[in-house]
C-alpha positions in Angstrom: -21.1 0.5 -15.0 -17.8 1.3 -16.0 -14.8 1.6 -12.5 -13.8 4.6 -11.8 -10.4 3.2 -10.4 -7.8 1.1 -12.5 -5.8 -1.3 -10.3 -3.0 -3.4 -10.9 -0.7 -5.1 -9.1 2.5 -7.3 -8.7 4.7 -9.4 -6.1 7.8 -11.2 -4.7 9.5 -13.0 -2.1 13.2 -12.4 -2.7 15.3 -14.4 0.0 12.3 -14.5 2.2 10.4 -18.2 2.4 7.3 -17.3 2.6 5.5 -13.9 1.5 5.0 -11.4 4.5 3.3 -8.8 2.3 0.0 -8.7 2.0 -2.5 -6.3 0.5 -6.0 -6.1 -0.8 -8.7 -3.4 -2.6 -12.6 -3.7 -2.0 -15.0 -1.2 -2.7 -17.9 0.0 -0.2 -21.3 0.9 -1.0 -21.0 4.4 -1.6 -18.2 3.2 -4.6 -15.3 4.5 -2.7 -11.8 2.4 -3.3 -10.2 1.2 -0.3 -6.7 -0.1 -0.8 -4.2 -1.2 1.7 -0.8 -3.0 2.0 1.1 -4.5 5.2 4.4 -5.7 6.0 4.6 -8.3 8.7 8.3 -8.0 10.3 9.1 -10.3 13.1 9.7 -13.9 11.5 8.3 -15.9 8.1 5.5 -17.1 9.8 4.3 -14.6 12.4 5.1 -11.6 9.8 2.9 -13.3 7.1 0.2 -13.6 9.8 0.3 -10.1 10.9 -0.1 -9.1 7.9 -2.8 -11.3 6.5 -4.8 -9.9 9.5 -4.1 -6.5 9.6 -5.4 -6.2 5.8 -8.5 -8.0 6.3 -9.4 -6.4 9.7 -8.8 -3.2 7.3 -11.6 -4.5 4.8 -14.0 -5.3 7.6 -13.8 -1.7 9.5 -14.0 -0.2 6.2 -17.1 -2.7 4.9 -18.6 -1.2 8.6 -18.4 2.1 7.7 -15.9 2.6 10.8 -12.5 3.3 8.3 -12.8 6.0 6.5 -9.3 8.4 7.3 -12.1 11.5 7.6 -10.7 12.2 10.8 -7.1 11.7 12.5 -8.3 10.6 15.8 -11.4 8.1 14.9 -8.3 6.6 12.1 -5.4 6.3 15.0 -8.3 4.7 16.9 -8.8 2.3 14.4 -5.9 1.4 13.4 -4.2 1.1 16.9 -7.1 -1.5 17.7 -6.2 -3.5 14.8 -2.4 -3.6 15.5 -4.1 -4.6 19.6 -5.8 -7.3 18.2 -2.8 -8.4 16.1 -0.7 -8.7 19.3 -3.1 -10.2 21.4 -4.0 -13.0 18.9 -0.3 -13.4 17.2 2.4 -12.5 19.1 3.4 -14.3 22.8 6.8 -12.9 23.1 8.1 -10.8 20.4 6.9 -7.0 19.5 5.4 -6.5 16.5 6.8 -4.5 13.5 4.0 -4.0 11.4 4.4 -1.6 7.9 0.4 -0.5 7.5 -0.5 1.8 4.3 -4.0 3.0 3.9 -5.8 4.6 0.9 -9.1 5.3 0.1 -10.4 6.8 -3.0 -13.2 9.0 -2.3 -14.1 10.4 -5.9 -11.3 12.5 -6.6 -9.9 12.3 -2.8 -7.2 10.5 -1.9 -7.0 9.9 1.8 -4.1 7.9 3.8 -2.4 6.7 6.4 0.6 4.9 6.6 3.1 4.0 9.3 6.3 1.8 8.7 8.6 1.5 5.7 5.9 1.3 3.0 5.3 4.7 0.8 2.8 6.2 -0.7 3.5 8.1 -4.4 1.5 9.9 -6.4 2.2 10.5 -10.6 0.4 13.4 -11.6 1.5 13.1 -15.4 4.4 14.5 -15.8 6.2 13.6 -12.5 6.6 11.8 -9.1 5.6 13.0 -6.3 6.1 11.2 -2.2 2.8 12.3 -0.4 3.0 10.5 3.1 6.5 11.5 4.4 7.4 13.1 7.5 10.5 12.6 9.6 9.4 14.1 13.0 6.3 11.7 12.9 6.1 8.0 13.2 3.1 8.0 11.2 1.9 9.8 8.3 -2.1 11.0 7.7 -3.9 13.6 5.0 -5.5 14.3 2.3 -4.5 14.9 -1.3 -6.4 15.8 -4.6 -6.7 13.7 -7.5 -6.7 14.3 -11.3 -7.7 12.5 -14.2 -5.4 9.3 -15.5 -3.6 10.2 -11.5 -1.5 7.2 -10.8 -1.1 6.4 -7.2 1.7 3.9 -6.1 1.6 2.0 -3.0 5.1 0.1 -2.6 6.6 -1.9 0.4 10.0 -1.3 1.1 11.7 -3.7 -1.4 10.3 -2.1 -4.0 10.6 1.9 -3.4 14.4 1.4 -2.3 15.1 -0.8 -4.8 13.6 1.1 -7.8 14.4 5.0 -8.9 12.0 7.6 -9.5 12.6 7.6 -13.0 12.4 4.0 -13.6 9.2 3.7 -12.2 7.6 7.0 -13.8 8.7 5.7 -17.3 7.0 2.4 -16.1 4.0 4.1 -15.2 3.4 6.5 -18.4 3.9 4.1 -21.0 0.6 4.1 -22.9 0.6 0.7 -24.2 0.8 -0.8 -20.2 -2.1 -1.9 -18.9 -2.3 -0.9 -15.0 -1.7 -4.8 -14.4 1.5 -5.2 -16.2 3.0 -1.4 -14.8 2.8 -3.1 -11.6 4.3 -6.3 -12.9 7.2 -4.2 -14.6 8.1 -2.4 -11.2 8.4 -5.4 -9.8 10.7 -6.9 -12.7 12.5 -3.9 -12.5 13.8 -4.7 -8.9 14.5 -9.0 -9.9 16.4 -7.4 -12.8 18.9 -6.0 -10.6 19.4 -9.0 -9.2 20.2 -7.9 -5.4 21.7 -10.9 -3.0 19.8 -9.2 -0.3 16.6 -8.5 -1.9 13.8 -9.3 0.0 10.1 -9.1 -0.8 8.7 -6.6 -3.0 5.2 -5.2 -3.9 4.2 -2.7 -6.0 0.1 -1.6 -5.9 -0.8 0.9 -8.6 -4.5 2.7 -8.6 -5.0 4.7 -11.6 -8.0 7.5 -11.4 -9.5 7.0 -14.8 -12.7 9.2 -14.8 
């Protein structure tokens, strides 16, 4: 059985010791795509944690059938009981500041949630487009339609301020990429500029290919 879903997918550390992004995909039994990337912020160690735990409590809820951005309020329930547990088991003193971003790929449904510094783009084929941005909300949830050969970008914050829109849509449309090396690309793209601040950068592509 041929995917419906292309996925690729790159990373780095910059100046940072250790990696604090993390990110996974995993598909349910109904053949949906859940992807998701977090951004632990507090220190190496505790960040990395964060996020590590925050993805995989992602995978379970969604593997239960109890994550599936349908509805705003059973999502903000899940996801603020995830970001409970990850104080309760992680942090003694200092306050989490977690970057979450959720997609699922429901056929040709994109749903998402994301709250923090990571964005969510979408590349329709001829441009660009930012689909979970809102400035008088701290968090961002919907719904958007997807098309054939769709490319949609998840990318922490070391890679979309980093990288312009242009660079990364001529990344993404080039024919002779595979979905893994777009990713990789993006990623080069912000070492390339060789930044003394740069931190850690990762770019998640999903491309709807049926």
């Amino acid at each position: 059985m041929t995917s419906r879903y292309l996925i690729g997918n790159a990373q780095m550390i910059g100046r940072k010791e250790v990696q604090s992004n993390y990110f996974a995909t995993a598909y349910n039994h109904f053949g949906h795509l859940l992807a998701v990337l977090a951004d632990g912020n507090v220190d190496h160690l505790n960040g990395r944690k964060a996020a590590k735990f925050a993805v995989e409590s992602c995978i379970y809820e969604f593997s239960q059938d109890r994550l599936q951005l349908a509805d705003k309020d059973d999502t903000l329930e899940t996801v603020f009981g995830i970001n409970k547990r990850v104080q309760e088991l992680l942090y003694m003193k200092p306050t989490p500041r977690l970057s979450l971003t959720i997609a699922i790929f429901a056929q040709h449904e994109l749903r998402f949630f994301t709250v923090g510094s990571n964005r969510l783009f979408l590349y329709n084929g001829h441009n660009e487009r930012l689909i979970d941005y809102d400035e008088k909300s701290p968090f961002f949830f919907g719904k958007y339609g997807l098309g054939h050969k769709n490319v949609v970008g998840i990318y922490s914050v070391g890679a979309h301020t980093v990288t312009h829109p242009m660079e990364r849509i001529k990344i993404v449309e080039c024919s002779n990429d595979s979905i893994s090396d777009k990713a990789q690309s993006i990623v080069d793209t912000v070492v390339a500029k060789g930044l003394q601040s740069q931190l850690n950068a990762t770019a998640l592509l999903v491309e709807v290919r049926k």
